[in-house]
C-alpha positions in Angstrom: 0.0 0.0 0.0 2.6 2.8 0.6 5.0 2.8 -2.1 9.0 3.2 -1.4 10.4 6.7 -2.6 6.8 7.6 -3.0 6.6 11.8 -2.7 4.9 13.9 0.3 1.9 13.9 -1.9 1.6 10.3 -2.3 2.3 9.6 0.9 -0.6 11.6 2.5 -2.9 10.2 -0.3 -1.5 6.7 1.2 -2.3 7.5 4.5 -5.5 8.8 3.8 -6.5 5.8 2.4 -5.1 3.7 4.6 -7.2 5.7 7.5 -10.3 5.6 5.4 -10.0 1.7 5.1 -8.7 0.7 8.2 -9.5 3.0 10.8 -11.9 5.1 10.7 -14.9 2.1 10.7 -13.7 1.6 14.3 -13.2 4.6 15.2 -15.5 3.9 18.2 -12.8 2.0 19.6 -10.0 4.9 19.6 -10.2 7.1 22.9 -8.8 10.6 21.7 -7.0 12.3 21.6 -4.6 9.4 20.4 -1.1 8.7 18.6 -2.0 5.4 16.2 1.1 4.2 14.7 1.2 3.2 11.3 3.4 -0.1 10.8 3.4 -0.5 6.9 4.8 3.0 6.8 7.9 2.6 8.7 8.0 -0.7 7.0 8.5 1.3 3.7 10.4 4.2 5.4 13.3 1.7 6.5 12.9 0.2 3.0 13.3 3.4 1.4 16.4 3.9 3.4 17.9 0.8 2.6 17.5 0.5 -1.5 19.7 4.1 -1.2 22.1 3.4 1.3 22.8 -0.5 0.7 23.9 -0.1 -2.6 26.8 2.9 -1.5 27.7 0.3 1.3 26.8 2.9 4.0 25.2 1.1 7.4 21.5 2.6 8.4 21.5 3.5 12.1 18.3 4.6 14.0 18.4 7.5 16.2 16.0 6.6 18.5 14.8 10.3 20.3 12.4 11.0 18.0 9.9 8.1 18.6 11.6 5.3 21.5 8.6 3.2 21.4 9.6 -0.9 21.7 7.1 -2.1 19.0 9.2 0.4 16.6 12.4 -0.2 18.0 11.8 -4.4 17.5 10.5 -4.1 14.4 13.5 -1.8 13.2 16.3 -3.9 14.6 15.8 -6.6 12.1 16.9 -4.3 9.7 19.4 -1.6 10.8 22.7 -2.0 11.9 22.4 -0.3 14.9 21.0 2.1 17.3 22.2 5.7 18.0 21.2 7.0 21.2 22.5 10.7 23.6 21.9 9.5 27.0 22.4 6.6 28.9 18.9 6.3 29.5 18.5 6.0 26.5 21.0 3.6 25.9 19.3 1.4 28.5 16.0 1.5 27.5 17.1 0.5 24.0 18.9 -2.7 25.7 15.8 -3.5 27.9 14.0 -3.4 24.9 16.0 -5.4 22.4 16.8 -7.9 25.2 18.9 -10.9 23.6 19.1 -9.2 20.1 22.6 -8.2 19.6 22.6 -4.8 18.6 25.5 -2.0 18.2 24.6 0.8 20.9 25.9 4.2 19.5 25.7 6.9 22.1 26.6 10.5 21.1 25.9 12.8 23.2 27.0 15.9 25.8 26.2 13.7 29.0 29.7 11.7 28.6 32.0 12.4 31.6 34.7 10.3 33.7 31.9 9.8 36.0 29.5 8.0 34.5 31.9 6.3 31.9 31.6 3.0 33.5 28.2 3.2 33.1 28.5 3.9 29.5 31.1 1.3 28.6 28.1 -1.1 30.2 25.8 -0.8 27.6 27.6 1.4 24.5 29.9 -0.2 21.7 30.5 3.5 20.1 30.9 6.7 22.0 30.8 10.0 20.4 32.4 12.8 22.8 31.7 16.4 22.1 34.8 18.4 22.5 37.9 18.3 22.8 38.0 18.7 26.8 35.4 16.1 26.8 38.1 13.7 24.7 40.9 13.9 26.9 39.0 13.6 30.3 37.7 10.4 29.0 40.5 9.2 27.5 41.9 9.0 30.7 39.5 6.6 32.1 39.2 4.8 28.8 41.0 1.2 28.3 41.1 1.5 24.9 39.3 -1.5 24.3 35.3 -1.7 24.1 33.6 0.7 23.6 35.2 2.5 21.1 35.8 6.4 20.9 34.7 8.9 18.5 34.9 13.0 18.6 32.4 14.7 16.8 32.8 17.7 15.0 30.7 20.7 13.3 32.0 21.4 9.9 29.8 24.3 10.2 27.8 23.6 6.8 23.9 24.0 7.3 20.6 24.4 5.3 18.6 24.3 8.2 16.2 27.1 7.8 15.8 27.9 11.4 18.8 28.8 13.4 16.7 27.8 16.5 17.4 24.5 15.3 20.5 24.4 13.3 23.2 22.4 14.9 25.9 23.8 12.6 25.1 27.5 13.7 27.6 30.1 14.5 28.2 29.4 18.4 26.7 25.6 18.5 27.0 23.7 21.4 27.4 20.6 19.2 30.4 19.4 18.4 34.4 20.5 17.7 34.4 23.7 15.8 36.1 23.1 12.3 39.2 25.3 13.0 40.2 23.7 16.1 39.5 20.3 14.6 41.9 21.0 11.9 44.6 22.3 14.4 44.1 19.4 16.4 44.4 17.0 13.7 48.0 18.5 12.9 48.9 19.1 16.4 48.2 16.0 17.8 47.4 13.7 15.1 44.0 12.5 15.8 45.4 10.0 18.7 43.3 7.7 21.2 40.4 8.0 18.8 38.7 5.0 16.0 35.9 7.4 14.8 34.3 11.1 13.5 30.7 12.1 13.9 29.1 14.9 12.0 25.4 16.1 12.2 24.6 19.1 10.4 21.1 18.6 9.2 17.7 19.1 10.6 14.7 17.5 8.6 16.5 18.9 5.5 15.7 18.1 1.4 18.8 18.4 0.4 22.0 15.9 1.1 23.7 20.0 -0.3 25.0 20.3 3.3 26.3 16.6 4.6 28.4 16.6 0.7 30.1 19.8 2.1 30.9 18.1 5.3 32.6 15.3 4.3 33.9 16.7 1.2 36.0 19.3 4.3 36.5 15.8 5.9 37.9 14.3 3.4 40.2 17.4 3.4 41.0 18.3 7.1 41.0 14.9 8.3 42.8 13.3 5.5 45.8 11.9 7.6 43.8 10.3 10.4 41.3 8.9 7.9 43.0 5.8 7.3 43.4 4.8 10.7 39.1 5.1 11.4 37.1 2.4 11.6 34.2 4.6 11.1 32.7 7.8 9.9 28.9 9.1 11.1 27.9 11.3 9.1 24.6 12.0 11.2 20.3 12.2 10.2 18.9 14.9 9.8 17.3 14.5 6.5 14.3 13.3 5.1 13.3 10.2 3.4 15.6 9.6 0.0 12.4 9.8 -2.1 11.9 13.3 -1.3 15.9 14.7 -1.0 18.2 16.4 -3.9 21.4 15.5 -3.6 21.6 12.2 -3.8 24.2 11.4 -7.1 26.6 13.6 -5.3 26.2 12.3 -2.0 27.2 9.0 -3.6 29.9 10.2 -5.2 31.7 11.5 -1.8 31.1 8.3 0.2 33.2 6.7 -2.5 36.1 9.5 -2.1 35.8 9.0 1.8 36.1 5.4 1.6 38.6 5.6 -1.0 40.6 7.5 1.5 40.7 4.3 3.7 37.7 4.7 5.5 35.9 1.5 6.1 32.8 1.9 7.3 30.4 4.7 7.0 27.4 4.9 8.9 24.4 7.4 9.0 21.7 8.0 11.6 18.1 9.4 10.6 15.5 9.6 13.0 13.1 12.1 11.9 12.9 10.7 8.4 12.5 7.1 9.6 9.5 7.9 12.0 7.6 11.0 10.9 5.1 9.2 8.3 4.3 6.7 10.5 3.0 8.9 13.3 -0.9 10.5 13.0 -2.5 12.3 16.0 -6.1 11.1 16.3 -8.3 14.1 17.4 -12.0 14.9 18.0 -13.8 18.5 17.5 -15.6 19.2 21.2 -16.7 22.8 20.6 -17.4 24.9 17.5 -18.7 28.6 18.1 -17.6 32.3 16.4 -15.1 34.4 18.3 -16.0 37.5 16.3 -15.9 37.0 12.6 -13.3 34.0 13.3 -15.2 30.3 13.3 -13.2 28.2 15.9 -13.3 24.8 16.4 -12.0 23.4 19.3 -10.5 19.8 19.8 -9.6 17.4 22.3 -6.3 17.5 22.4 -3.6 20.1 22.4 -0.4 21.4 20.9 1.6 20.5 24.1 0.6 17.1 22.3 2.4 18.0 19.3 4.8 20.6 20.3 6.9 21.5 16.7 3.7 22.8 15.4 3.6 25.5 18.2 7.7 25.6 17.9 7.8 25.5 14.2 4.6 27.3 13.5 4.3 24.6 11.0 0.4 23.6 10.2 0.3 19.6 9.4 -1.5 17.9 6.7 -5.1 16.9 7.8 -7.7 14.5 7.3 -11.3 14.9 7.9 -13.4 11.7 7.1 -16.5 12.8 4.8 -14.9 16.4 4.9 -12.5 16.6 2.3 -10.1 19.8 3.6 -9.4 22.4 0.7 -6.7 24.0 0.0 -9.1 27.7 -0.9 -12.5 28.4 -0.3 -14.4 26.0 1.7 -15.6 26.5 5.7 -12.5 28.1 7.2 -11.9 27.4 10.9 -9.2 28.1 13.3 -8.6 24.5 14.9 -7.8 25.0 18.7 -6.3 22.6 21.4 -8.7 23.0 24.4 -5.5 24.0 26.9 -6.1 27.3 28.5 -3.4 28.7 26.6 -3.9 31.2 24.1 -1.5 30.2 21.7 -2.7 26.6 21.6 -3.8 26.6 17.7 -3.1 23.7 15.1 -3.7 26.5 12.2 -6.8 27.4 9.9 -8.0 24.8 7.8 -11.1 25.1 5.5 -13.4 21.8 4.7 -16.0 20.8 2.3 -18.6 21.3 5.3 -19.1 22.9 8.3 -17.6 21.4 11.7 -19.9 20.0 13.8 -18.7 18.5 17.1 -17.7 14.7 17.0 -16.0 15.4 13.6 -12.7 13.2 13.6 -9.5 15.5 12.5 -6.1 13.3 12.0 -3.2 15.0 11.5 -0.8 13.7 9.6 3.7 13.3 10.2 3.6 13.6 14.0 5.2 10.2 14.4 8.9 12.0 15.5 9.2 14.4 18.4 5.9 14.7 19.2 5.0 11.9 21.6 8.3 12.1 23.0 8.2 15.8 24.0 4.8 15.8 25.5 3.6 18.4 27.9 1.1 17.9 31.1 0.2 21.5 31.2 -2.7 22.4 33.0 -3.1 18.6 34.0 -4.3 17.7 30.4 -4.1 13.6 29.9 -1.5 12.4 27.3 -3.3 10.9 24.4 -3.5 7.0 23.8 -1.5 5.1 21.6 -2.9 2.8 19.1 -0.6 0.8 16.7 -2.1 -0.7 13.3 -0.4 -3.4 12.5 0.4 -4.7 8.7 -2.4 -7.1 9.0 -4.8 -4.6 10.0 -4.8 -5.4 13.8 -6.0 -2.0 15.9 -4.1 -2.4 18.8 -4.2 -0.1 22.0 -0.8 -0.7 23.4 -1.3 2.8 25.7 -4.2 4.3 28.4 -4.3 8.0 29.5 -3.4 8.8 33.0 -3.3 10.8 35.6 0.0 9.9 37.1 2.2 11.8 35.1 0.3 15.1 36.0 0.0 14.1 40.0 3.9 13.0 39.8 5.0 16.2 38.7 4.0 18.5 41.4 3.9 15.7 44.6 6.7 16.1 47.0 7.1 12.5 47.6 7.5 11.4 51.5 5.8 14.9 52.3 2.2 15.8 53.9 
């Protein structure tokens, strides 16, 4: 049903359909607000990822922040070749997840210190320090053996459109600044280290940036290449159906590995999990608030905080109310959150809104559930998973915990 390398288009006709079919004749079942989770879809997202990368020899990793679920993480380790985490929580939950499936850990992050290296080496095969201080503290504690130890760096090449959330920005926090990488490398020769980690993008369509990257790399790093094991070149872009860039990213993965590198790795998150995300919403109240129709829904965007972040307004579908793209019954769809700025956007539909409408909104599989906000003691929504054989299954329940756990002072009366 959803095609590999399919465009954004496509895909939200897909997923449309999909809905149409599949879920929205039991829709009595979902409680909403809800996440349902969309298995064929990552199923073709991991595909997608794999017909571009396996024939350039470079390894798929999943970088697991944007969705951490175990269903997707299960289903996704019988296909990448490893996980990339950037705590050691997270590098724990991945394990208690995966159990007995051997699976490379990859941990890069700025919560690596002497400290808590033991605790690292426990459950990491690769670790990514970010600076050069960070390096040689570790170092020092480091046996040299398992796991192994990588710097990353900032090359400082971006197309991120947002400086909010550029990691290659002037000042970044995130990684070894390209001049003092270079010095390094000829003042001290790369020593103690068997990899480099770049990661320049954020949900980019264009490979324009990570080309420039290691195109530098393969210039600035060009002595200590040979004696890698590895090169990371990061996520942050989109599906390969939908990027430009990909005959020259090609082309520079076969310089860098001509230069003696063996193995090059990338890391998407983002690209792997957006699609396969939809937030499953109700409308509870429609009224006019002077000239301006509101409808308001039962969830919120502390449920789907990159629209409020990004100001972004995601694809909807509204079953036996097509949405149009001009003309139509405009309405300004509103979380109900006492916050003001708690909006999803104007849409405008075939029909009027009447309450008990079902809204989905589409490509909230990343970031979304895992950055989701109690405010004002709002329940988090449900999460439903459909399966490839079409099984609806509620693998979540709303509760009040969260919200109680976050303002109790435990042992206190």
């Amino acid at each position: 049903m959803f095609m590999v390398g399919a465009s954004d288009e496509q895909r939200f006709q897909d997923i449309r359909l999909c809905l149409e079919r599949q879920v929205v004749p039991r829709l009595d079942s979902i409680r909403t607000p809800a996440f349902l989770y969309l298995d064929a879809v990552l199923e073709a997202n991991v595909a997608e990822y794999l017909d571009f990368l396996g024939p350039l020899g470079v390894d798929l990793l999943y970088s697991v922040k944007p969705c951490t679920l175990d269903f997707v993480l299960r289903a996704l380790a019988r296909h990448v070749a490893g996980f990339d985490v950037c705590t050691l929580p997270e590098a724990r939950l991945v394990r208690e997840f995966l159990g007995s499936t051997p699976m490379p850990v990859h941990l890069t992050g700025l919560t690596v210190f002497p400290e808590n290296w033991a605790e690292i080496a426990a459950v990491a095969d690769y670790v990514n320090v970010n600076s050069l201080s960070t390096l040689s503290r570790v170092q020092a504690v480091h046996d040299r053996g398992s796991p192994r130890l990588g710097l990353r760096v900032n090359p400082k090449f971006s197309t991120a459109k947002d400086l909010r959330y550029d990691p290659a920005r002037p000042g970044s926090k995130l990684g070894v600044p390209a001049p003092h990488f270079e010095r390094w490398v000829v003042e001290d020769g790369g020593r103690g280290i068997s990899g480099l980690h770049f990661h320049i993008a954020c949900e980019s369509s264009s490979l324009k940036a990570v080309v420039s990257s290691l195109d530098w790399l393969a210039r600035a790093a060009a002595p200590l290449l040979p004696r890698l094991e590895y090169v990371n070149v990061g996520g942050g872009w989109l599906r390969p159906g939908v990027v430009d860039g990909r005959e020259d990213f090609a082309e520079m993965v076969h310089k860098v590995r001509a230069l003696g590198v063996s193995s090059i790795l990338t890391e998407p998150g983002t690209g792997v999990a957006r699609d396969t995300g939809v937030l499953v919403t109700r409308v509870v109240d429609v009224f006019d608030a002077g000239g301006v129709a509101v409808a308001v829904i039962d969830s919120a965007v502390g449920h789907a905080p990159e629209v409020f972040e990004y100001e972004w307004e995601p694809e909807i579908y509204a079953p036996d109310n097509e949405p149009l793209q001009e003309s139509g019954w405009e309405y300004e769809i509103a979380g109900c959150s006492p916050l003001a700025g708690d909006r999803f956007g104007r849409y405008s539909f075939r029909n009027p809104l009447e309450v008990g409408q079902p809204l989905f909104f589409l490509q909230l599989g990343a970031y979304a559930q895992a950055r989701l906000s109690s405010f004002a003691g709002l329940p988090w929504p449900s999460v439903y998973r459909l399966t490839r054989s079409g099984e609806l299954l509620a693998v979540q329940e709303p509760s009040d915990a969260v919200y109680l756990n976050l303002w109790r002072s435990h042992g206190q009366r």
